[in-house]
C-alpha positions in Angstrom: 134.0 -116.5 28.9 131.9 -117.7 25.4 133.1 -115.4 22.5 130.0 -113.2 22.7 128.7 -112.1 25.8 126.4 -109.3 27.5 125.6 -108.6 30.9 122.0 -109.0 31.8 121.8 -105.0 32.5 123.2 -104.7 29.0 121.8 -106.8 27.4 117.8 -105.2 28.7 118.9 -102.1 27.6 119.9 -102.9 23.8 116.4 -105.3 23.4 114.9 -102.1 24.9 116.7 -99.8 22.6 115.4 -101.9 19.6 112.2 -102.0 20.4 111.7 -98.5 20.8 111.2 -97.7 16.6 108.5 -100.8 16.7 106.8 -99.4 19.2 106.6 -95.8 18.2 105.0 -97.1 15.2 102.7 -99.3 16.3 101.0 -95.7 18.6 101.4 -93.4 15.8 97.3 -93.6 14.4 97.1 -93.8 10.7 95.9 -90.8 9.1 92.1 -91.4 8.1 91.3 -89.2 4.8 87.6 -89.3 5.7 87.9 -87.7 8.9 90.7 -84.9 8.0 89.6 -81.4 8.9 88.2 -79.2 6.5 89.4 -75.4 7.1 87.1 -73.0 7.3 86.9 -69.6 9.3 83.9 -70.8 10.6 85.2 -74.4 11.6 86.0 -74.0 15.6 82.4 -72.2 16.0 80.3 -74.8 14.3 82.7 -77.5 16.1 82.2 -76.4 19.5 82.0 -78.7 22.4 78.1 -79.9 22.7 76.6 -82.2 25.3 74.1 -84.7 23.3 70.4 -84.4 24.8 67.3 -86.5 24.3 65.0 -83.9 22.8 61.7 -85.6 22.7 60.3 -88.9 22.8 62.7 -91.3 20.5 64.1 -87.8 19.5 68.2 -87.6 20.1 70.6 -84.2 19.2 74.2 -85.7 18.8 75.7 -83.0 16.9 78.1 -80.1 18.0 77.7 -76.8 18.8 77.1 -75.3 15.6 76.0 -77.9 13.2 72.4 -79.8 13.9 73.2 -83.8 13.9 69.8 -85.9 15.1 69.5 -89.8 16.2 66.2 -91.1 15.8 65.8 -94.7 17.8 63.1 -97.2 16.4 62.7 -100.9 17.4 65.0 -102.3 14.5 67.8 -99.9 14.5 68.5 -95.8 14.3 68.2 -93.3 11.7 70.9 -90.5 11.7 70.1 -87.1 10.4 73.4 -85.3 8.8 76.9 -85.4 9.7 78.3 -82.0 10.6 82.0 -81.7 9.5 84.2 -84.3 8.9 86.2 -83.4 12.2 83.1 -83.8 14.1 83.0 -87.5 13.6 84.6 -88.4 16.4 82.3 -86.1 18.5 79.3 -87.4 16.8 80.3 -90.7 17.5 81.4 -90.6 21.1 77.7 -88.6 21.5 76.0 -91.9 20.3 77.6 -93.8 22.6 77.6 -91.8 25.7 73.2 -92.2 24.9 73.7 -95.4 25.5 73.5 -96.1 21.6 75.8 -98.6 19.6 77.0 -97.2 16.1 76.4 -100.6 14.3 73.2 -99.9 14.3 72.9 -97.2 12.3 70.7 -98.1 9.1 70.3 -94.7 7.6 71.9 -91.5 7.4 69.9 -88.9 5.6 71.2 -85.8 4.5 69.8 -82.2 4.5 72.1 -80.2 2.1 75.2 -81.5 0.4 77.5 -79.2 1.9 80.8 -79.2 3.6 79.5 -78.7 6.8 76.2 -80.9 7.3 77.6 -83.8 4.4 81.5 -83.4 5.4 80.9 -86.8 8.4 78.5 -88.3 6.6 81.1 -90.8 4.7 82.9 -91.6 8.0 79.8 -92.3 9.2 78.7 -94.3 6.7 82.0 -96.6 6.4 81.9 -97.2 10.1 78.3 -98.2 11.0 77.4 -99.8 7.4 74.1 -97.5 7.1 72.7 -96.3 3.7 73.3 -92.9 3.0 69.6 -91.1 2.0 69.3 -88.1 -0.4 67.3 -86.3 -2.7 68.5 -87.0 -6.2 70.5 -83.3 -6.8 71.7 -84.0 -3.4 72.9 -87.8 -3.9 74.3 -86.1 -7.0 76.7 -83.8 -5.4 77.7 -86.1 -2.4 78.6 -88.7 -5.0 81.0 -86.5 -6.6 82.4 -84.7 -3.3 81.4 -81.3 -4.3 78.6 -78.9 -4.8 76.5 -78.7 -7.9 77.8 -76.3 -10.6 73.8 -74.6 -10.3 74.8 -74.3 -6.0 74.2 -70.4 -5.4 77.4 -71.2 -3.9 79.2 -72.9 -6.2 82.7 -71.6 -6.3 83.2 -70.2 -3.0 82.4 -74.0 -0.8 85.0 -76.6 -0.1 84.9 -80.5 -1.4 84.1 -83.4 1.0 84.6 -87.0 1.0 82.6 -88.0 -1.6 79.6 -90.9 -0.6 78.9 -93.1 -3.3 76.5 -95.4 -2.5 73.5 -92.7 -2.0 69.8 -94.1 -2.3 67.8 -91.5 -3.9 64.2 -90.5 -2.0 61.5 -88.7 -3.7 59.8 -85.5 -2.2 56.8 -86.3 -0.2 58.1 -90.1 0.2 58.5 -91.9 3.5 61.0 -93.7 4.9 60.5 -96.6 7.0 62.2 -98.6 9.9 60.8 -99.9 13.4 57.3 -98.5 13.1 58.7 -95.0 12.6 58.3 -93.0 9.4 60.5 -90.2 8.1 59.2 -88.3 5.3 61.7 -86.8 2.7 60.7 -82.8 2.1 62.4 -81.2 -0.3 63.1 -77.1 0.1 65.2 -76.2 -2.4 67.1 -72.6 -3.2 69.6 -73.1 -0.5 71.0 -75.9 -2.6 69.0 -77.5 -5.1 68.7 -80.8 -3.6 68.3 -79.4 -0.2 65.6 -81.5 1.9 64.0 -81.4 5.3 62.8 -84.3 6.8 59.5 -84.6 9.1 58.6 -87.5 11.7 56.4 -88.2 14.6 58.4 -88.5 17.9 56.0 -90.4 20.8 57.0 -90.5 24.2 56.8 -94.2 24.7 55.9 -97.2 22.7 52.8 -97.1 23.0 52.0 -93.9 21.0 51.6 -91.6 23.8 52.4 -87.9 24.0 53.3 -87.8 20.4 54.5 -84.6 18.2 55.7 -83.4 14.7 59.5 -83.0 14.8 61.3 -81.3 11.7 64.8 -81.2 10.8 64.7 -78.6 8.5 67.6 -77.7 6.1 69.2 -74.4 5.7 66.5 -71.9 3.8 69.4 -68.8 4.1 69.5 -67.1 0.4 73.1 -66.7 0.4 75.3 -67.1 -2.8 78.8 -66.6 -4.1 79.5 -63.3 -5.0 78.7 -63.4 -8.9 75.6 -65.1 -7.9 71.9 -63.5 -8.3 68.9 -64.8 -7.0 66.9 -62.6 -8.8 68.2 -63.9 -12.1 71.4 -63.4 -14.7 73.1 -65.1 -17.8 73.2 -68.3 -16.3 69.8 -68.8 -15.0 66.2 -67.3 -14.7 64.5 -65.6 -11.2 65.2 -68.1 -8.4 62.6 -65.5 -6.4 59.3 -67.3 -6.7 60.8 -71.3 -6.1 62.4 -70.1 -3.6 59.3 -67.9 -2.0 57.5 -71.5 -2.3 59.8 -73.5 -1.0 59.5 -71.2 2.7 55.9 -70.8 2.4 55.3 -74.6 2.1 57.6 -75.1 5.0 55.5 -72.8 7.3 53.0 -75.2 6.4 54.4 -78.3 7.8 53.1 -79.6 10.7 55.7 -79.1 13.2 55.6 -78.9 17.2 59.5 -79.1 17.1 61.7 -77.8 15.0 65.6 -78.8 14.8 67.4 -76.5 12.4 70.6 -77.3 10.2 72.6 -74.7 12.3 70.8 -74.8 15.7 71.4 -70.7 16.0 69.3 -70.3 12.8 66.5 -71.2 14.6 67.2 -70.4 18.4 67.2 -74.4 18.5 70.5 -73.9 20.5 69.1 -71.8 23.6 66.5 -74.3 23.6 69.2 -76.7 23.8 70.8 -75.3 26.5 67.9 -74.8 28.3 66.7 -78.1 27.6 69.9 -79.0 29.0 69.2 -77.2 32.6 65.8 -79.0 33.3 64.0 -76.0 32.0 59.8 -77.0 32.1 57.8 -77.3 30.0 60.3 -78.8 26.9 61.6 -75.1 25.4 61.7 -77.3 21.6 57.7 -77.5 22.0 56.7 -74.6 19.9 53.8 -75.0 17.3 55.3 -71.2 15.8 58.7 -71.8 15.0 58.5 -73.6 11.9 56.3 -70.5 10.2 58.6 -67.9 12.3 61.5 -69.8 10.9 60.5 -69.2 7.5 59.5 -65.7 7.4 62.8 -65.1 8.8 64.6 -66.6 6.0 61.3 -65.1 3.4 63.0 -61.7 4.7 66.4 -62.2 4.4 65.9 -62.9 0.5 63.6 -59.9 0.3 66.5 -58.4 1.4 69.2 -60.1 -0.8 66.6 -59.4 -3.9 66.6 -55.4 -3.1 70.2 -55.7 -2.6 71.2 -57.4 -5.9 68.4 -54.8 -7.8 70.3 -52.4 -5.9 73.7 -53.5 -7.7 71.8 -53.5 -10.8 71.2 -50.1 -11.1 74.3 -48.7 -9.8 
């Protein structure tokens, strides 16, 4: 017998046995820091399962239950609206694909408010596909430094996010181009400052048939941290009148759909599930709820304003 020798059965069992540490490691996934979950009471509401839905002509929702994400496909690539959490990325991007969509081509991701829970994905997103990232200036701002603006009503009380740093700033009123479709930057601040809705045409088919005014319109809810007043304090004058503006304008946009931030802001998520069931005619086609969506927000800071004069007196 040679000086070192095992049986065959032996001998499978010890290469088995040392292959087991390699192979462990090789499944375990590497931890991605752009996709960890942000904690939130609110996380496993706005996460909820959501089955994507063509809305409208080259109109797409790929976002989750709670947070509004929108895919816009032109003839030289897509335009993404928002990102929802950073633990919805793998939602967002399995929604993309199951449309029959291809992540690559991404070109743009354009971003509403530069919070937590519409900006967390975004630079996931953005690594993955190789899109430019699209904001208003304040909002490049804070997604460039992970965080929310020390003037955020907010400020204080919201969570960091992956920062983005390459952000191409878009001025208000200014359109944004690919494929023969134009996306038009408009900014409605007092949620955030750099808070900005965004306003195309969606057409049924290429050749420019059945066509209507879509909005994706960022949060207009006055809500602050608790030191916070609209209505004016050491830190800053009366917020009232901007902010008045800012929801009057946006009644004025022309809009035949309207996608909201958080689809239950807007009721955009029973049209969704509607939409969903084959309902007739399209339940997003509503000339109103852009106007209705404002003065629902117009009274929830007349609201905040009697509250906080209220406080004042007290």
């Amino acid at each position: 017998m040679p000086p070192f020798f095992l049986s065959k059965t032996l001998l499978s069992i010890a290469l088995a046995s040392s292959a087991l540490p390699f192979a462990a490691h090789a499944e375990t996934p590497a931890i991605d820091p752009l996709t960890q979950p942000i904690a939130s009471p609110y996380a496993a509401q706005w996460n909820r399962p959501q089955q994507p839905a063509r809305i409208h002509g080259d109109t797409y929702y790929v976002g989750v239950g709670g947070l509004s994400v929108v895919l816009i496909h032109t003839r030289e690539g897509l335009i993404l609206i928002d990102g929802a959490l950073p633990q919805s990325v793998a939602a967002i991007k399995e929604h993309i694909l199951e449309l029959g969509f291809r992540l690559e081509d991404i070109k743009f991701i354009l971003n509403t408010e530069a919070h937590f829970d519409h900006s967390g994905g975004i630079a996931a997103l953005a690594r993955d596909s190789g899109a430019q990232v699209v904001a208003s200036p304040l909002g490049a701002q804070a997604l460039r430094a992970g965080r929310v603006l020390d003037t955020d009503p907010q400020a204080g009380a919201i969570d960091p996010m992956p920062a983005v740093q390459d952000v191409r700033e878009i001025a208000d009123g200014e359109p944004l181009e690919l494929g023969g479709v134009k996306v038009t930057a408009r900014y409605t601040p007092g949620h955030t400052p750099g808070s900005t809705s965004w306003t195309w045409v969606s057409c049924e088919d290429a050749a420019g048939q059945e066509c209507l005014n879509v909005v994706f319109g960022a949060s207009l809810t006055p809500v602050g941290a608790g030191h916070f007043h609209f209505s004016g304090d050491a830190a800053h004058g009366d917020m009232t009148p901007a902010f008045r503006r800012t929801m009057q304008d946006f009644a004025r946009l022309p809009c035949d759909i309207l996608i909201s931030a958080h689809p239950d802001h807007s009721g955009a998520d029973e049209k969704l599930r509607r939409l969903l069931e084959g309902v007739t005619p399209n339940p997003f086609i509503d000339a109103q709820a852009c106007s209705q969506y404002a003065a629902k927000n117009e009274a929830k800071l007349d609201a905040r304003i009697a509250k906080e004069k209220a406080a004042a007196t007290e």
